[in-house]
mmJSON file of the N, C-alpha and C atoms, coordinates in Angstrom:
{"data_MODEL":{"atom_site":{
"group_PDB":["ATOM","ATOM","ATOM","ATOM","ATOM","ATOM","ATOM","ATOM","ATOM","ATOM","ATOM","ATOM","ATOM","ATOM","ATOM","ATOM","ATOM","ATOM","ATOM","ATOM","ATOM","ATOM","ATOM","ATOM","ATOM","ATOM","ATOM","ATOM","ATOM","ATOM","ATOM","ATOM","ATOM","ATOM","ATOM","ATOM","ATOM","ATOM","ATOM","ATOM","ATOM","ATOM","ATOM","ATOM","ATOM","ATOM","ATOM","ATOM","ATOM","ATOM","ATOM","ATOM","ATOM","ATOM","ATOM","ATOM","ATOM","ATOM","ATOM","ATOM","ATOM","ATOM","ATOM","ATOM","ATOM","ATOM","ATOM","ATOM","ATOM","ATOM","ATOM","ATOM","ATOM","ATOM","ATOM","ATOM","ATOM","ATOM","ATOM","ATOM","ATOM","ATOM","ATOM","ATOM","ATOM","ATOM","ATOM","ATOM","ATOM","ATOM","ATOM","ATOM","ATOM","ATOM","ATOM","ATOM","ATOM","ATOM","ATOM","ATOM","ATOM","ATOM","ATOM","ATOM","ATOM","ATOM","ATOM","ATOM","ATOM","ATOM","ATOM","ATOM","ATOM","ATOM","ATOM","ATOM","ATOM","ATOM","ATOM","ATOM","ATOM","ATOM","ATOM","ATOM","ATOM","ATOM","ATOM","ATOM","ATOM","ATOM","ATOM","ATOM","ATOM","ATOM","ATOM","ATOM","ATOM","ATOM","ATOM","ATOM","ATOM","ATOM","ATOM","ATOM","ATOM","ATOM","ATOM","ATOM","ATOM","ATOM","ATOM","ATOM","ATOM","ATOM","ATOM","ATOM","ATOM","ATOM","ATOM","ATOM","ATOM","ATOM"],
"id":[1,2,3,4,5,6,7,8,9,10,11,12,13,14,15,16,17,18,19,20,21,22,23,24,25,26,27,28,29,30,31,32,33,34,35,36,37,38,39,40,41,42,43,44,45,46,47,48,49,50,51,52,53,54,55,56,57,58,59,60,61,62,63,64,65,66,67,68,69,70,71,72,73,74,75,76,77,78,79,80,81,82,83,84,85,86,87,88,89,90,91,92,93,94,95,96,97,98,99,100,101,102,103,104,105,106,107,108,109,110,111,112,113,114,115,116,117,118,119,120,121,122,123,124,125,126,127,128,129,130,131,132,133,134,135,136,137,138,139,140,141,142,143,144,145,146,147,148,149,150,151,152,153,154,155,156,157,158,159,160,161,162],
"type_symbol":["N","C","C","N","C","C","N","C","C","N","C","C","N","C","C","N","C","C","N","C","C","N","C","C","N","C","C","N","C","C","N","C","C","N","C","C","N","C","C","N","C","C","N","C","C","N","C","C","N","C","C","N","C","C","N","C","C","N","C","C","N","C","C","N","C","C","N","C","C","N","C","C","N","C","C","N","C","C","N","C","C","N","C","C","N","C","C","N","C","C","N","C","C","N","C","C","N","C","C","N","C","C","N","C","C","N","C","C","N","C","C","N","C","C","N","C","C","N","C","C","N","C","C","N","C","C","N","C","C","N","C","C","N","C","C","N","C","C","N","C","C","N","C","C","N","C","C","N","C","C","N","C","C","N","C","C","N","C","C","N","C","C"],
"label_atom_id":["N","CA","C","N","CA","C","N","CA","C","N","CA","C","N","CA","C","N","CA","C","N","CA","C","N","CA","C","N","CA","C","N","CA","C","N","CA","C","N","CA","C","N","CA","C","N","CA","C","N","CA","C","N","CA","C","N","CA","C","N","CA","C","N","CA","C","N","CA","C","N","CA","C","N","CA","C","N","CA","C","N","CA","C","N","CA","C","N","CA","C","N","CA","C","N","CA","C","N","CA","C","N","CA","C","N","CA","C","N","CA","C","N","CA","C","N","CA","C","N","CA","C","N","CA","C","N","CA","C","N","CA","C","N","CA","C","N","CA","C","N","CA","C","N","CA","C","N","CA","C","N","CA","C","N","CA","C","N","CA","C","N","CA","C","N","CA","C","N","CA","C","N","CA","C","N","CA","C","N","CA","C","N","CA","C","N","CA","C"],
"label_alt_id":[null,null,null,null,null,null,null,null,null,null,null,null,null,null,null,null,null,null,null,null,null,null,null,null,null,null,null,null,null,null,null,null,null,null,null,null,null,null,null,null,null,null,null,null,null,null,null,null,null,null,null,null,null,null,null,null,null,null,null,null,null,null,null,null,null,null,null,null,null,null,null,null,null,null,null,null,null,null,null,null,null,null,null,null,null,null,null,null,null,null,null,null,null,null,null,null,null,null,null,null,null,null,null,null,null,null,null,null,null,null,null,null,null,null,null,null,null,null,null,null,null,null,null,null,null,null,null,null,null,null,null,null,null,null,null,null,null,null,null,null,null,null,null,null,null,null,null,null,null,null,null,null,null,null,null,null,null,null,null,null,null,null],
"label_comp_id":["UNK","UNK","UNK","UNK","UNK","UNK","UNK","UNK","UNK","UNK","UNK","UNK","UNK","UNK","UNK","UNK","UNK","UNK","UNK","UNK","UNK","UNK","UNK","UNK","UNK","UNK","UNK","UNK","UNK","UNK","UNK","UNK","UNK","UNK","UNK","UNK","UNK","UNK","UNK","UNK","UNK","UNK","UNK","UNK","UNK","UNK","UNK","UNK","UNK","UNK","UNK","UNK","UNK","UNK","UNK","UNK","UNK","UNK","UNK","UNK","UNK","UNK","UNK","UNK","UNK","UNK","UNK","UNK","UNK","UNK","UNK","UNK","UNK","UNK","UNK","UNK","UNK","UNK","UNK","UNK","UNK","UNK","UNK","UNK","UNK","UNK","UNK","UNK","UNK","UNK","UNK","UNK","UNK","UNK","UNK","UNK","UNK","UNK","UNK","UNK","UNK","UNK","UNK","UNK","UNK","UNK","UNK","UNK","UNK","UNK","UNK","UNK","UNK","UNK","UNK","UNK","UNK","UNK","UNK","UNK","UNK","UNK","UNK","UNK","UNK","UNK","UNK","UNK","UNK","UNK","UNK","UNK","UNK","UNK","UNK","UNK","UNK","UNK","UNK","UNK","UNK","UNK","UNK","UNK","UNK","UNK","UNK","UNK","UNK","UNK","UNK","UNK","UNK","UNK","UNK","UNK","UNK","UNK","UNK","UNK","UNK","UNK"],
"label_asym_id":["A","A","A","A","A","A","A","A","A","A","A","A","A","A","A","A","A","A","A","A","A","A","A","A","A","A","A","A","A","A","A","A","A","A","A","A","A","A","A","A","A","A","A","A","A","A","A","A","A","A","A","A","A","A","A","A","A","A","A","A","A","A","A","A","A","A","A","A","A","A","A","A","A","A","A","A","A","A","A","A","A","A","A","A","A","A","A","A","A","A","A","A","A","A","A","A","A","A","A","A","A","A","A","A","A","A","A","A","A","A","A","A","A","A","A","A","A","A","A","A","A","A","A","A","A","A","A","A","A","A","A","A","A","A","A","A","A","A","A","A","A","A","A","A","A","A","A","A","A","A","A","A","A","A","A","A","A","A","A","A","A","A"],
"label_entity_id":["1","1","1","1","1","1","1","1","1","1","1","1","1","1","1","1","1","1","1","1","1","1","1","1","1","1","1","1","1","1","1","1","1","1","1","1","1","1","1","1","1","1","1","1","1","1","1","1","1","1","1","1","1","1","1","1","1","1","1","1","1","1","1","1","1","1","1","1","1","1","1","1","1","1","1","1","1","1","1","1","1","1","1","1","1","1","1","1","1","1","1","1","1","1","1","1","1","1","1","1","1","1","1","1","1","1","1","1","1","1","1","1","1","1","1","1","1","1","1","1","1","1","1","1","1","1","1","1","1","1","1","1","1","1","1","1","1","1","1","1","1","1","1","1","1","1","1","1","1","1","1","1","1","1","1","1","1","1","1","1","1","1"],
"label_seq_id":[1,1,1,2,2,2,3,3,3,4,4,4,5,5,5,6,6,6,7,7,7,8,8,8,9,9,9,10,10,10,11,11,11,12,12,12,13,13,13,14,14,14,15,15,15,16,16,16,17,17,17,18,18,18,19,19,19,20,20,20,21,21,21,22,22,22,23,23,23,24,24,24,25,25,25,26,26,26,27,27,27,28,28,28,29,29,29,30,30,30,31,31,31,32,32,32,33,33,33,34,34,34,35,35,35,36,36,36,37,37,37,38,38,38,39,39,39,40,40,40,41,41,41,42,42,42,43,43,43,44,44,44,45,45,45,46,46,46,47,47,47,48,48,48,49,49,49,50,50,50,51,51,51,52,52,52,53,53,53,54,54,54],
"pdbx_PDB_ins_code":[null,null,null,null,null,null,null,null,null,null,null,null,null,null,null,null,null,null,null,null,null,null,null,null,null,null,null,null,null,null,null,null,null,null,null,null,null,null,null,null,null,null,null,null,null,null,null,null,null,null,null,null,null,null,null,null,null,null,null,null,null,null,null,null,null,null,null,null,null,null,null,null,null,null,null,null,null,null,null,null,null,null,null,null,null,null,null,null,null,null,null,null,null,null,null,null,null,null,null,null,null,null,null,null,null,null,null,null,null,null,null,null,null,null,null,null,null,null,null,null,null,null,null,null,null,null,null,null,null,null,null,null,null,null,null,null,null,null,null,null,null,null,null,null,null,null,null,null,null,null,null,null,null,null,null,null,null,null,null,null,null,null],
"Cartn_x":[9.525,8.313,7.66,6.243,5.252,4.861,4.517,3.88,2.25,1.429,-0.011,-0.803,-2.725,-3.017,-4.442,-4.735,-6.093,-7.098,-8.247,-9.383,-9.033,-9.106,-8.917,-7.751,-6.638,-5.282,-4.522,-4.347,-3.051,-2.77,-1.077,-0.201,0.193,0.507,1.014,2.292,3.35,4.162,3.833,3.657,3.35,4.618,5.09,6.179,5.916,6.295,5.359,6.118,6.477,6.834,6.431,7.208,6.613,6.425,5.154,4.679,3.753,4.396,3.55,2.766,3.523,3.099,2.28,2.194,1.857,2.493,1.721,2.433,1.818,2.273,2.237,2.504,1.332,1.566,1.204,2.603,2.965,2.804,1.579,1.383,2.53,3.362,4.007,3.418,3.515,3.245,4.281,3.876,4.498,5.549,4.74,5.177,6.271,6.051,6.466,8.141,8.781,10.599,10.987,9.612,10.28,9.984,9.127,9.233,8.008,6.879,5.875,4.967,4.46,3.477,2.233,1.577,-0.179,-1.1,-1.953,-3.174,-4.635,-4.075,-5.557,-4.583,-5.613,-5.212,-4.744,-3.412,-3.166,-4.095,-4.872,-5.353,-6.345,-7.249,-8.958,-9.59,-8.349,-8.479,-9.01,-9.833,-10.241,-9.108,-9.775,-8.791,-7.921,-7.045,-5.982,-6.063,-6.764,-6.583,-5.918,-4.932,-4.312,-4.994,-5.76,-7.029,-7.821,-8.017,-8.798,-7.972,-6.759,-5.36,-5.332,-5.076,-4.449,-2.823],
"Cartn_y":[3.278,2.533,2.108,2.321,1.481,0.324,-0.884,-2.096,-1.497,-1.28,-1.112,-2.363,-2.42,-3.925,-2.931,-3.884,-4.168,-4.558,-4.278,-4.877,-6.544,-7.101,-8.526,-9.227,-8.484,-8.765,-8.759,-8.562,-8.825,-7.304,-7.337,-6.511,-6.029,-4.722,-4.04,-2.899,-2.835,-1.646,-0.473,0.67,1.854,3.052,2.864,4.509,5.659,6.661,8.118,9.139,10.23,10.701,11.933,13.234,14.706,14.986,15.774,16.194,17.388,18.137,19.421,20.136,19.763,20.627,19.528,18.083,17.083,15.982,14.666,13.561,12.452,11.435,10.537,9.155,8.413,7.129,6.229,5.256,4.362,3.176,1.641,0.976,-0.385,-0.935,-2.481,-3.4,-4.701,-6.063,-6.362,-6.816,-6.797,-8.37,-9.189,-10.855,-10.865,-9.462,-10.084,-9.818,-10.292,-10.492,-9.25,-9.547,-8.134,-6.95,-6.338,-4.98,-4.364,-4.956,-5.068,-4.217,-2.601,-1.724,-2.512,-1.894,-2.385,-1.166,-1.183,-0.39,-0.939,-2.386,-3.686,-4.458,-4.744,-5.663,-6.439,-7.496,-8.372,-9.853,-9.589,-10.923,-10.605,-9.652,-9.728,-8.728,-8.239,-7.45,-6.124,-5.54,-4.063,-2.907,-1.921,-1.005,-0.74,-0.283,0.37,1.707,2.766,4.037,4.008,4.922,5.728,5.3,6.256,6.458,5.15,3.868,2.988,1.866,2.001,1.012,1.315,0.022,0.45,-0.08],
"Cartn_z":[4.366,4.062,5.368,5.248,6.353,5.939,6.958,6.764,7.07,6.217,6.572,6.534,7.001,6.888,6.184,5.575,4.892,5.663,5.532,6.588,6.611,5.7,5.201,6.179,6.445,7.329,6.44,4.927,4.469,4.318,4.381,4.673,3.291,3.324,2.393,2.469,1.763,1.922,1.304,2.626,1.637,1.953,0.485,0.419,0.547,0.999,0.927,0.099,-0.849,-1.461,-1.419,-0.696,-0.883,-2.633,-2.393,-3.998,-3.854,-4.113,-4.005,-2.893,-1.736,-0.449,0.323,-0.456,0.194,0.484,0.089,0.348,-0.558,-1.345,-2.32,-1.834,-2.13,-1.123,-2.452,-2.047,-3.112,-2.197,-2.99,-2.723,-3.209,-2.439,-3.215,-2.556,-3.031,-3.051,-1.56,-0.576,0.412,0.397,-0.246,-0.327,-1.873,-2.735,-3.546,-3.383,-4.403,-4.234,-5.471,-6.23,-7.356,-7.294,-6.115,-5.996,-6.631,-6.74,-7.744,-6.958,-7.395,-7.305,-7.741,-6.587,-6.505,-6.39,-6.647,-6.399,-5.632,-5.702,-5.388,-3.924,-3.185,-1.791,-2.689,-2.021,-2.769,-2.241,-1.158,-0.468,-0.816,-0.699,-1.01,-2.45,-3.328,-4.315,-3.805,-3.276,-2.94,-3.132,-3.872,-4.004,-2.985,-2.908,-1.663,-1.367,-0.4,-0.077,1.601,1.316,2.584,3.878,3.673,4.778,5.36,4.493,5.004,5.539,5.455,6.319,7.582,8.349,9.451,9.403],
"occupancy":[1.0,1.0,1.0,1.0,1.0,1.0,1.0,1.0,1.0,1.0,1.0,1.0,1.0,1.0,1.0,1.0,1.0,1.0,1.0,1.0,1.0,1.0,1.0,1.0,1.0,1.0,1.0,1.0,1.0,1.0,1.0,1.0,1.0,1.0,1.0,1.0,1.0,1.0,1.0,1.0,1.0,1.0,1.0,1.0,1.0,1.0,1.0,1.0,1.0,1.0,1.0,1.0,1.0,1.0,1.0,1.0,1.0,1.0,1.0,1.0,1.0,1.0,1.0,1.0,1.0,1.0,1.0,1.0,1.0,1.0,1.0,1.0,1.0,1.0,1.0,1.0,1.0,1.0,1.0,1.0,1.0,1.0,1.0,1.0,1.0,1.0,1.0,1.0,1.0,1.0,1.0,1.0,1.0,1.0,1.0,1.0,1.0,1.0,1.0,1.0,1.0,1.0,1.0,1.0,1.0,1.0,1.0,1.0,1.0,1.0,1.0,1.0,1.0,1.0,1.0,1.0,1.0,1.0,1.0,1.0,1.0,1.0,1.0,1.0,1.0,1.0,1.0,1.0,1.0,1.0,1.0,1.0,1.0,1.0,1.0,1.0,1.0,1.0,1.0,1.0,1.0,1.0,1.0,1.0,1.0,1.0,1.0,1.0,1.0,1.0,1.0,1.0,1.0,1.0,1.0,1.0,1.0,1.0,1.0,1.0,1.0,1.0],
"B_iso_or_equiv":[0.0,0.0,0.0,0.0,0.0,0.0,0.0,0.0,0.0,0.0,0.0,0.0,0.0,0.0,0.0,0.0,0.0,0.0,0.0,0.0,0.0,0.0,0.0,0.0,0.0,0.0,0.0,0.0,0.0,0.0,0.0,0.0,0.0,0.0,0.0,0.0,0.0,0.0,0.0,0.0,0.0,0.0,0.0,0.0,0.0,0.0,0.0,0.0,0.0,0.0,0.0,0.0,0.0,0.0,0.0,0.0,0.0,0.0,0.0,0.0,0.0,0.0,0.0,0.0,0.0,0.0,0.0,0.0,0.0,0.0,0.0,0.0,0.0,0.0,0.0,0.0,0.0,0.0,0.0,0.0,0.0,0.0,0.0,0.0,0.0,0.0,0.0,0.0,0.0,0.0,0.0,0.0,0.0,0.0,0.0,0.0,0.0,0.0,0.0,0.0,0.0,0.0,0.0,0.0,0.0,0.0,0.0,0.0,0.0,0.0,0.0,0.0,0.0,0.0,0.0,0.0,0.0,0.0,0.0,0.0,0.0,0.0,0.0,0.0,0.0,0.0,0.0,0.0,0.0,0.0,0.0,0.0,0.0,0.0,0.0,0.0,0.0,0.0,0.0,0.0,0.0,0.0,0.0,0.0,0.0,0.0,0.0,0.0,0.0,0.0,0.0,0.0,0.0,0.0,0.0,0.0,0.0,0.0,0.0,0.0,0.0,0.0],
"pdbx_formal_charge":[null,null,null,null,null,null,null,null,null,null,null,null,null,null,null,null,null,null,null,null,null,null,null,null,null,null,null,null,null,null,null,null,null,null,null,null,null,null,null,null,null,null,null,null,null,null,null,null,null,null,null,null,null,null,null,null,null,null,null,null,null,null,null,null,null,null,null,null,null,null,null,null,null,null,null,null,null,null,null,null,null,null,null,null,null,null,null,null,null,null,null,null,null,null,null,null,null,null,null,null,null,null,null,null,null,null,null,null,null,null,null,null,null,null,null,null,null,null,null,null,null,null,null,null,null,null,null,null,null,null,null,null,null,null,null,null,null,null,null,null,null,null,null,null,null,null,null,null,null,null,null,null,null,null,null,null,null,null,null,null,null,null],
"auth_seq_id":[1,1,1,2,2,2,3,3,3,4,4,4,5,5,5,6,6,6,7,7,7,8,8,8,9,9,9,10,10,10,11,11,11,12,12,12,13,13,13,14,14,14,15,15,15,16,16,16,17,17,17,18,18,18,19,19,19,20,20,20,21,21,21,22,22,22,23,23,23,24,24,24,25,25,25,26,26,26,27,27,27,28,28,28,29,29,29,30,30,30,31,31,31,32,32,32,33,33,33,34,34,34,35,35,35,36,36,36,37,37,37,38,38,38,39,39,39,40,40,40,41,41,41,42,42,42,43,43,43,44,44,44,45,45,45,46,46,46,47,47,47,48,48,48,49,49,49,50,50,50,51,51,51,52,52,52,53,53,53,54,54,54],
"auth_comp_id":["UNK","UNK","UNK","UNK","UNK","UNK","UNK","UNK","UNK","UNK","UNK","UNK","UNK","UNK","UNK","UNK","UNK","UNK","UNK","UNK","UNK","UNK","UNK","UNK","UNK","UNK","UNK","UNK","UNK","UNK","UNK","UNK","UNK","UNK","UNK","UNK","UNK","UNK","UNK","UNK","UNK","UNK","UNK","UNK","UNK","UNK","UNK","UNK","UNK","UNK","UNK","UNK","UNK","UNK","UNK","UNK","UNK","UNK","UNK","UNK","UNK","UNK","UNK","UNK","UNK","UNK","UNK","UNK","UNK","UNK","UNK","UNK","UNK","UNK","UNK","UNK","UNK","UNK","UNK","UNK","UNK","UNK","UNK","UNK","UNK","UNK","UNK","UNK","UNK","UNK","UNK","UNK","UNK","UNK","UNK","UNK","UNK","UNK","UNK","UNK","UNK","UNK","UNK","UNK","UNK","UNK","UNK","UNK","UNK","UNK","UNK","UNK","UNK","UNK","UNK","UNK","UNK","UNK","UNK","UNK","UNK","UNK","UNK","UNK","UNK","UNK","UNK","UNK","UNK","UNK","UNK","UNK","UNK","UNK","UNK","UNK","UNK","UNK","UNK","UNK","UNK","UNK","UNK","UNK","UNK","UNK","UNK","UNK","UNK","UNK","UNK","UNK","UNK","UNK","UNK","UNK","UNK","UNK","UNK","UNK","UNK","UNK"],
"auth_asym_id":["A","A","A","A","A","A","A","A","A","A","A","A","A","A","A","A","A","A","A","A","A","A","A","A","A","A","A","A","A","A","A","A","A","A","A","A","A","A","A","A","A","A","A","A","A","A","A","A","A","A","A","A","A","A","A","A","A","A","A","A","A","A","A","A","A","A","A","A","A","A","A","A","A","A","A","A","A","A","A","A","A","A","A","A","A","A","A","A","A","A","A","A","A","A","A","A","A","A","A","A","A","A","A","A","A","A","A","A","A","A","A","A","A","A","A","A","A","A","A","A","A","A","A","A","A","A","A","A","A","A","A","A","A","A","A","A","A","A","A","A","A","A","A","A","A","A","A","A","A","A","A","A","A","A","A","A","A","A","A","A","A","A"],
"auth_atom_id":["N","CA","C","N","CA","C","N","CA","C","N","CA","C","N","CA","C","N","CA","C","N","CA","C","N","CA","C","N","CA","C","N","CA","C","N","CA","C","N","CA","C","N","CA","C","N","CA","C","N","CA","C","N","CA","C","N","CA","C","N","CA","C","N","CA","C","N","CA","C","N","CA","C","N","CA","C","N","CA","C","N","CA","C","N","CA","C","N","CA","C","N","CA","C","N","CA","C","N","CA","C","N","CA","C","N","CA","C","N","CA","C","N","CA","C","N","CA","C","N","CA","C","N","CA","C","N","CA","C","N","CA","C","N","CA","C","N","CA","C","N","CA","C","N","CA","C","N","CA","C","N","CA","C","N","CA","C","N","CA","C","N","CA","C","N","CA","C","N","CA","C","N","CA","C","N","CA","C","N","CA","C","N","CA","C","N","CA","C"],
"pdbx_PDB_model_num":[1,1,1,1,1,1,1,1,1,1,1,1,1,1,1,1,1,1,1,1,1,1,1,1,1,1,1,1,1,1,1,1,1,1,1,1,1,1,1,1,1,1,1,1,1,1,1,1,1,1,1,1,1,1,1,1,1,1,1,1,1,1,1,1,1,1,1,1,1,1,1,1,1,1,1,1,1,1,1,1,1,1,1,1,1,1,1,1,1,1,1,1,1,1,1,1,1,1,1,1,1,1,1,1,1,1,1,1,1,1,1,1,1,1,1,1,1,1,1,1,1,1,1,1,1,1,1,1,1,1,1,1,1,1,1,1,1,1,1,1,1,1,1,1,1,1,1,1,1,1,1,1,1,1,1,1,1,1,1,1,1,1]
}}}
């Protein structure tokens, strides 16, 4: 897993998963304790893509 950041600064874990000659990026809740998949920043709501993290 990577720690990525959101424009906003909050942090996110992203998993990566080979899938079909590529790669599958799984967003979690970085603060949370249960392991909880996201699709939304957890600090400023905006969707989550790959590409727009640093």
């Amino acid at each position: 897993m990577q720690e990525r950041y959101c424009d906003c600064g909050k942090s996110v874990l992203v998993d990566f998963t080979p899938k079909n000659h590529d790669w599958l990026a799984t967003f979690w809740e970085h603060y949370s304790n249960s392991g909880r998949k996201t699709q939304i920043c957890p600090g400023c709501g905006r969707p989550l893509h790959i590409h727009t993290l640093r």
